[in-house]
N, CA, C and O atoms as a printed pandas DataFrame, in Angstrom:
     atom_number atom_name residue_name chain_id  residue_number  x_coord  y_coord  z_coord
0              1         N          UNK        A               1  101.208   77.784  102.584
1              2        CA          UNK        A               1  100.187   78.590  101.967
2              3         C          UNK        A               1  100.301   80.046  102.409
3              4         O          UNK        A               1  100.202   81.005  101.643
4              5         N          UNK        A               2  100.544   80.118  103.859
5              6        CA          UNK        A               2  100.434   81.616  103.995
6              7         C          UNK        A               2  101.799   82.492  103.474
7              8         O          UNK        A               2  101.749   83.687  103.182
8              9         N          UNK        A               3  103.093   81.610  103.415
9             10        CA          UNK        A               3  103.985   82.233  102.814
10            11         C          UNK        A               3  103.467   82.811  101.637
11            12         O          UNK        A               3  103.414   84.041  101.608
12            13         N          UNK        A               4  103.041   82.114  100.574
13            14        CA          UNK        A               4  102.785   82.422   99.371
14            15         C          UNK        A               4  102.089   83.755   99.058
15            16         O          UNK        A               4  102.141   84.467   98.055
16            17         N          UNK        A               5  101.191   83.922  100.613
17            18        CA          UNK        A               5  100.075   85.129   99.911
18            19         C          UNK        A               5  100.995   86.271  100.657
19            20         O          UNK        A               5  100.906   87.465  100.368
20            21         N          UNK        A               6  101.703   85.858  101.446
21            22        CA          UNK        A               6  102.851   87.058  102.053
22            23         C          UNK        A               6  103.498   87.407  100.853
23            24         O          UNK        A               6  103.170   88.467  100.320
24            25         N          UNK        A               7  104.684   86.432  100.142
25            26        CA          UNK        A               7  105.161   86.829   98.882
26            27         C          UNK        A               7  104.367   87.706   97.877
27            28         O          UNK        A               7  104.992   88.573   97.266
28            29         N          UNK        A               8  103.225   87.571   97.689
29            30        CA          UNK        A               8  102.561   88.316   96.999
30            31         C          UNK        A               8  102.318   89.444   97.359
31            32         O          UNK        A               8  102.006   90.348   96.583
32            33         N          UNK        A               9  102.427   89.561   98.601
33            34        CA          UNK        A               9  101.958   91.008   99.711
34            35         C          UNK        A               9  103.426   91.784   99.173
35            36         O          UNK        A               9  103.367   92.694   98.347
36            37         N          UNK        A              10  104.410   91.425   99.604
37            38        CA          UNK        A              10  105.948   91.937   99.720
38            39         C          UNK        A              10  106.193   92.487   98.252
39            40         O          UNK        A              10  106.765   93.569   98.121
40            41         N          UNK        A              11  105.812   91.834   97.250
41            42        CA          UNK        A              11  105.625   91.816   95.661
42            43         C          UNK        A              11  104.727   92.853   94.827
43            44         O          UNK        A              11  105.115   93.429   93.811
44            45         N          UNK        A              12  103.309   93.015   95.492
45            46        CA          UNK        A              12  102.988   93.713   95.300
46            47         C          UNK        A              12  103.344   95.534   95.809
47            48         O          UNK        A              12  103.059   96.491   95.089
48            49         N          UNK        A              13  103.974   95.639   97.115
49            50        CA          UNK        A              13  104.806   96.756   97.726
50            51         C          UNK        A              13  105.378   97.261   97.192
51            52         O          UNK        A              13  105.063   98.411   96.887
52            53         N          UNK        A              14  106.734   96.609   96.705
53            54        CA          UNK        A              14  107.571   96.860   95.525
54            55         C          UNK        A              14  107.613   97.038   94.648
55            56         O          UNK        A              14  108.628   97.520   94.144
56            57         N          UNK        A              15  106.404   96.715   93.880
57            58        CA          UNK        A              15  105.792   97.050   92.272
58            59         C          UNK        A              15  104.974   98.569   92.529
59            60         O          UNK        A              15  105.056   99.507   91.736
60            61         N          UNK        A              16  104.276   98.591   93.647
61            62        CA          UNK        A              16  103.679   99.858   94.221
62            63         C          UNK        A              16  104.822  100.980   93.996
63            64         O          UNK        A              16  104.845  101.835   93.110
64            65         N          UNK        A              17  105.771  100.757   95.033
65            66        CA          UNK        A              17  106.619  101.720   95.189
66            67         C          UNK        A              17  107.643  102.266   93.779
67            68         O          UNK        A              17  108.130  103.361   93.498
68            69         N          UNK        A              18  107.671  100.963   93.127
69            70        CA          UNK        A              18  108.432  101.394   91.643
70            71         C          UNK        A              18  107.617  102.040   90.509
71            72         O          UNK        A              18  108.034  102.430   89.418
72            73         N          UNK        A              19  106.480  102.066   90.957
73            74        CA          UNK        A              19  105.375  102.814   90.116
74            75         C          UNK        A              19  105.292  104.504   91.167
75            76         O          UNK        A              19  105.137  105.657   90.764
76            77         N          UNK        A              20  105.346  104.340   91.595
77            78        CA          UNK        A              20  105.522  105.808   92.643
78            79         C          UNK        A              20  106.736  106.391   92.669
79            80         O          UNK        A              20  106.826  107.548   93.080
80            81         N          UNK        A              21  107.975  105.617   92.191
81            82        CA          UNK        A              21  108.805  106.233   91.951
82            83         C          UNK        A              21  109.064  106.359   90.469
83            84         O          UNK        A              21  109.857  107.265   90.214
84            85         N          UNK        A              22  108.766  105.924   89.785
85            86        CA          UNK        A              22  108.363  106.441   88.120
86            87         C          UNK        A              22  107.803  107.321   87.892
87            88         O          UNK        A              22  108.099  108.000   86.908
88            89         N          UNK        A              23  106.329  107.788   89.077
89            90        CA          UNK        A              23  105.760  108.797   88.586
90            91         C          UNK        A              23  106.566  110.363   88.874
91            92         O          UNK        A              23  106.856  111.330   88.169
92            93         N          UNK        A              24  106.702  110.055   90.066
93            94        CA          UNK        A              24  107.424  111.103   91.346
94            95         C          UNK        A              24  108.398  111.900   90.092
95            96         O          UNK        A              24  108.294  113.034   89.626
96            97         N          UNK        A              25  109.564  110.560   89.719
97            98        CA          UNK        A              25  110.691  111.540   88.910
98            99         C          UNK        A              25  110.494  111.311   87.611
99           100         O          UNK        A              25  111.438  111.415   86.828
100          101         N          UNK        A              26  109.450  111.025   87.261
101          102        CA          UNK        A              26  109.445  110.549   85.295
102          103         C          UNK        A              26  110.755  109.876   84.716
103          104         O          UNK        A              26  111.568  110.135   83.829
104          105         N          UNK        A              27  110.537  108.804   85.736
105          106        CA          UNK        A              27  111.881  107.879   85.249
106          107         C          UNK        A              27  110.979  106.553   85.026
107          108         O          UNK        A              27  109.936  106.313   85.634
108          109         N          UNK        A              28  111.434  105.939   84.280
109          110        CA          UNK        A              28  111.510  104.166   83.458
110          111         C          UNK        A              28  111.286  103.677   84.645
111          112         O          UNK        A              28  111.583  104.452   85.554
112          113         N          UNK        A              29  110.652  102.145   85.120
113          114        CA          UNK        A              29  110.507  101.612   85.768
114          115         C          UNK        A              29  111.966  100.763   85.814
115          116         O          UNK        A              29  112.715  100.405   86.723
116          117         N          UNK        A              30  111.966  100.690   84.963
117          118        CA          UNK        A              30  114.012   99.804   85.162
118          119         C          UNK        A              30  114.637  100.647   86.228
119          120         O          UNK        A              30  115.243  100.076   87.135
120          121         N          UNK        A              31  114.550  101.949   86.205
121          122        CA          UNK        A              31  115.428  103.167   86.718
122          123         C          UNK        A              31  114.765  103.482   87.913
123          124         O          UNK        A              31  115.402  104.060   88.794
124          125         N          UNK        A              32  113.594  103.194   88.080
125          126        CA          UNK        A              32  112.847  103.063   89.578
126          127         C          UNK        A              32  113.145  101.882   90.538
127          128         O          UNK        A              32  113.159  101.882   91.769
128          129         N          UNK        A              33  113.377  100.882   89.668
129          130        CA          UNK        A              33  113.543   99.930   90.790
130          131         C          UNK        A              33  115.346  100.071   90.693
131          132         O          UNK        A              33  115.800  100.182   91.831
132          133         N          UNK        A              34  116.434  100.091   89.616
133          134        CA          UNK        A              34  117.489  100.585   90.103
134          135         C          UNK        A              34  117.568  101.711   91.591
135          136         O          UNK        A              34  118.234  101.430   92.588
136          137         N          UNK        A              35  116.688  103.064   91.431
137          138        CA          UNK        A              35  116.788  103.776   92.681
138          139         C          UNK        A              35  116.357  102.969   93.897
139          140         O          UNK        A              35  117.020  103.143   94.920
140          141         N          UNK        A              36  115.353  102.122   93.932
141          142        CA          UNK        A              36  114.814  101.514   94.804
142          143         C          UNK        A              36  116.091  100.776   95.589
143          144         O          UNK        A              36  116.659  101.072   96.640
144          145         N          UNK        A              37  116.364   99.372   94.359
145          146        CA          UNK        A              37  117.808   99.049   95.064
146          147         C          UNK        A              37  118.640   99.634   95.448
147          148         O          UNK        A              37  118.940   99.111   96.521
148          149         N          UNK        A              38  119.363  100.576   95.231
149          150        CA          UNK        A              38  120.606  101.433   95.220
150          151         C          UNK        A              38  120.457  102.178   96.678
151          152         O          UNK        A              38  121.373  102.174   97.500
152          153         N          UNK        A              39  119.367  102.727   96.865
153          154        CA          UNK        A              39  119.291  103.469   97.934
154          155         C          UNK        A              39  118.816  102.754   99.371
155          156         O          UNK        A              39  118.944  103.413  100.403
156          157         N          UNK        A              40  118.355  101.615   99.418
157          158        CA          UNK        A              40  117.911  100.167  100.057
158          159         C          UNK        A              40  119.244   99.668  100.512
159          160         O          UNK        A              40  119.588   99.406  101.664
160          161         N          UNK        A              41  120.310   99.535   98.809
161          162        CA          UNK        A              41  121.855   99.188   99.844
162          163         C          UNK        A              41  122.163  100.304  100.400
163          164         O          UNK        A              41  122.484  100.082  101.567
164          165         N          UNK        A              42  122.215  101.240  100.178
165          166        CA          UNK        A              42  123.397  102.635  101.166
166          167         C          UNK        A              42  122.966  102.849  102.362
167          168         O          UNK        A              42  123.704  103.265  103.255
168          169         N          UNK        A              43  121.435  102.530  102.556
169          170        CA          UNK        A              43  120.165  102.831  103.865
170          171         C          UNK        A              43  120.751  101.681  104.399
171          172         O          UNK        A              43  121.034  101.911  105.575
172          173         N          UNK        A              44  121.052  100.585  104.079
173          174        CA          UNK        A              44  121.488   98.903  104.504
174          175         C          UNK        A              44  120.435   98.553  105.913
175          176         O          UNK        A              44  120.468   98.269  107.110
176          177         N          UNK        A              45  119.328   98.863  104.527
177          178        CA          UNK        A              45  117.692   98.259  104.787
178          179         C          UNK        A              45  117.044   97.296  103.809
179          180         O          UNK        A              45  117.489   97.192  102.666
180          181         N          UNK        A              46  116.079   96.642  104.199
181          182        CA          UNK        A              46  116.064   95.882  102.365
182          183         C          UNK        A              46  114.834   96.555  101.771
183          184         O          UNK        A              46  114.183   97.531  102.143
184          185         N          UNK        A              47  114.733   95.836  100.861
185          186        CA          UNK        A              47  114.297   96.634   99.576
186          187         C          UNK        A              47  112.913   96.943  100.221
187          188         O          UNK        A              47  112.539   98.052  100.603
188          189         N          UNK        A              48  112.267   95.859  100.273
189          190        CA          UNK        A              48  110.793   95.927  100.854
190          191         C          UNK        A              48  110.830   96.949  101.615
191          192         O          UNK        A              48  110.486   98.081  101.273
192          193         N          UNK        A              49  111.205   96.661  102.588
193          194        CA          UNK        A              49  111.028   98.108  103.938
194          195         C          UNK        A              49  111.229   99.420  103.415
195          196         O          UNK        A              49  110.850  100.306  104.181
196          197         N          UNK        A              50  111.807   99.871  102.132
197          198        CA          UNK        A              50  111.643  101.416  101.632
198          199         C          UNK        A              50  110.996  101.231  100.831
199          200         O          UNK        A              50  110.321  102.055  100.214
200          201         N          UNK        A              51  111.104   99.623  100.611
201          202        CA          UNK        A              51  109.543  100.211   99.126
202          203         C          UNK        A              51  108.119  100.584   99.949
203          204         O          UNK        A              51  107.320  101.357   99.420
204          205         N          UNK        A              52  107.837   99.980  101.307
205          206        CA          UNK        A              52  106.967  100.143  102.062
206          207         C          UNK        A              52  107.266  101.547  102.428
207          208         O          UNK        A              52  106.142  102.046  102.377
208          209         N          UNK        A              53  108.113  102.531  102.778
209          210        CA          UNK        A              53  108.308  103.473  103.445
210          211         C          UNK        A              53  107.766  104.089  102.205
211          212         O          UNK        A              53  106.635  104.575  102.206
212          213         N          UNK        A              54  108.499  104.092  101.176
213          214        CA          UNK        A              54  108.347  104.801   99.814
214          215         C          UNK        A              54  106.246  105.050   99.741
215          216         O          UNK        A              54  105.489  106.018   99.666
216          217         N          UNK        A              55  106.121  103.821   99.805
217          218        CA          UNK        A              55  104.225  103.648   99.734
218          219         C          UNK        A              55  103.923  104.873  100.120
219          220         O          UNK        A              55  103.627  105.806   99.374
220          221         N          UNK        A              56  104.031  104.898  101.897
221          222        CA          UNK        A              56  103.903  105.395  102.977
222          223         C          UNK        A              56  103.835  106.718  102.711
223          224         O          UNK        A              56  103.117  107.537  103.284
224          225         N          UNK        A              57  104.742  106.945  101.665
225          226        CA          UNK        A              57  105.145  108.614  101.944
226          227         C          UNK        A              57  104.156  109.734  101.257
227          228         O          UNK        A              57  103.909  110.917  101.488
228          229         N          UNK        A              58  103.689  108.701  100.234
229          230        CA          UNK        A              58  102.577  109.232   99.025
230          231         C          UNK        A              58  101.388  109.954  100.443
231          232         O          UNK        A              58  100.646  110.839  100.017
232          233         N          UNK        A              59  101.231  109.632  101.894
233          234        CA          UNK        A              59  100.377  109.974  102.522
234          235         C          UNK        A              59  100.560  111.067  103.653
235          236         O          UNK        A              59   99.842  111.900  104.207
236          237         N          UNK        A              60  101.916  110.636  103.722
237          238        CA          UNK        A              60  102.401  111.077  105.244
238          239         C          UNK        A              60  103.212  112.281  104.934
239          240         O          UNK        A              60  103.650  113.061  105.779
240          241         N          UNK        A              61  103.405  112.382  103.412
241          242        CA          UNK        A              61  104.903  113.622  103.129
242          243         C          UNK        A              61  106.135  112.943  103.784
243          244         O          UNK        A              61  107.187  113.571  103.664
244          245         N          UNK        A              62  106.178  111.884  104.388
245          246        CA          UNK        A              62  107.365  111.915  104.749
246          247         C          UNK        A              62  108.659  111.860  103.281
247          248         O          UNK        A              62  108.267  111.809  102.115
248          249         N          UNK        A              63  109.682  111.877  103.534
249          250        CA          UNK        A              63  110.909  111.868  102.330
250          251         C          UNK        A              63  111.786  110.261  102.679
251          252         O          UNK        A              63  112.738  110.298  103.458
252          253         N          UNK        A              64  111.411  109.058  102.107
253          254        CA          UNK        A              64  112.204  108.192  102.512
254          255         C          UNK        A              64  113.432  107.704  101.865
255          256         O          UNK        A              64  114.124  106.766  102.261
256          257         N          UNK        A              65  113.648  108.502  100.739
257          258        CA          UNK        A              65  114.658  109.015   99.709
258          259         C          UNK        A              65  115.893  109.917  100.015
259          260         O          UNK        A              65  115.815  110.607  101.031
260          261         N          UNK        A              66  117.135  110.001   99.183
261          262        CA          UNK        A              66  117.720  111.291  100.200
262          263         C          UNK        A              66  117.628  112.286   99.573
263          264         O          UNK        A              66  117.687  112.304   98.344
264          265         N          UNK        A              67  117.436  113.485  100.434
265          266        CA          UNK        A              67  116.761  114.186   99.854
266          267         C          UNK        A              67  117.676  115.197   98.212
267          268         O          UNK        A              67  117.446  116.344   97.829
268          269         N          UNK        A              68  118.269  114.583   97.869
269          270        CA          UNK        A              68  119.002  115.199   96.752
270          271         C          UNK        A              68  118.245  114.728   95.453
271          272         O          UNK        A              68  118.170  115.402   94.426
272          273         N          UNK        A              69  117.579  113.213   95.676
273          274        CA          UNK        A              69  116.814  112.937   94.700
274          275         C          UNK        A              69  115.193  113.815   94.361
275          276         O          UNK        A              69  114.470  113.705   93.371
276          277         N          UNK        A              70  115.047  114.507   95.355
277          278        CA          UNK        A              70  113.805  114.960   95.564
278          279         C          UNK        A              70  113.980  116.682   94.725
279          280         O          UNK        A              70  113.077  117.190   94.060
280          281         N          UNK        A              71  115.314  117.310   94.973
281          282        CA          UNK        A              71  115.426  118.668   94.310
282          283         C          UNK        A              71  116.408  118.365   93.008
283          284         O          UNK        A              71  117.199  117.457   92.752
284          285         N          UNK        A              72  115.970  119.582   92.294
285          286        CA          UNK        A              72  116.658  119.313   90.636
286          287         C          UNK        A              72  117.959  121.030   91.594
287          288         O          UNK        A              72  117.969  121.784   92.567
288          289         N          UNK        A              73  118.615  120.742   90.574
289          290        CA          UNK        A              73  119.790  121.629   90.516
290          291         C          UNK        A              73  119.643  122.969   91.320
291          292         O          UNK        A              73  120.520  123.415   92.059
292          293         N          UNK        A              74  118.408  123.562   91.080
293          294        CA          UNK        A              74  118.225  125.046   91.897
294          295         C          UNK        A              74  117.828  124.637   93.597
295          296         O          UNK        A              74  117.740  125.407   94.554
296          297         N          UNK        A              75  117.671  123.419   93.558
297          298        CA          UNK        A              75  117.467  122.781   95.259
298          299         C          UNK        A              75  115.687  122.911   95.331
299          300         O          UNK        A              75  115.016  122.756   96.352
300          301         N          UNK        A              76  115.158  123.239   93.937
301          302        CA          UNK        A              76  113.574  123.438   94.014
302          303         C          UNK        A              76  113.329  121.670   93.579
303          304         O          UNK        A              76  113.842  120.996   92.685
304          305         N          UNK        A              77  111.922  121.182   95.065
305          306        CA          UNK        A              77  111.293  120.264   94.870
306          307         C          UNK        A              77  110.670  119.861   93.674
307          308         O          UNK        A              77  110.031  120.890   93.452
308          309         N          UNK        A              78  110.401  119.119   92.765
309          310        CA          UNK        A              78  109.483  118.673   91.801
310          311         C          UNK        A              78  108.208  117.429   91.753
311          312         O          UNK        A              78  107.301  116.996   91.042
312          313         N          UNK        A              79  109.093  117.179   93.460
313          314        CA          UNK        A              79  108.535  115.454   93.489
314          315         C          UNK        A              79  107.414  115.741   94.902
315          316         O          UNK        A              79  107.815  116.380   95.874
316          317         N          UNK        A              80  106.220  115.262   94.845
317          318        CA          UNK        A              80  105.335  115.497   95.962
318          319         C          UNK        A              80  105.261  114.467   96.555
319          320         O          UNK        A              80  104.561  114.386   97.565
């Protein structure tokens, strides 16, 4: 039983964070959770733990992304 409401905990994180990263870069949720994965393998962290960091950051400013995703071409931020 308590697995189950954990799964849901871990589940809901990740749906959090792919909605925060949709908004952040006005990308598709397909293309949010692609960044999610993609950058989860290169970090060779799992997904959860940056989707949790990702949460996190909406509060703290931290950048748990690298930071190339965060500036467009002139190196100016767009993403808060």
């Amino acid at each position: 039983m308590g697995s189950s409401s954990s799964d849901v905990g871990v589940s809901a994180v990740v749906e959090h964070a792919r909605g925060v990263l949709a908004e952040r870069f006005g990308v598709e949720i397909a293309r949010a959770d692609a960044i999610l994965t993609d950058v989860a393998r290169a970090q060779k962290r799992s997904t959860t733990d940056l989707a949790a960091a990702v949460v996190e950051s909406c509060t703290n400013g931290s950048t748990p992304l690298p930071r190339r995703l965060y500036t467009d071409s002139n190196g100016i931020s767009d993403a808060a």
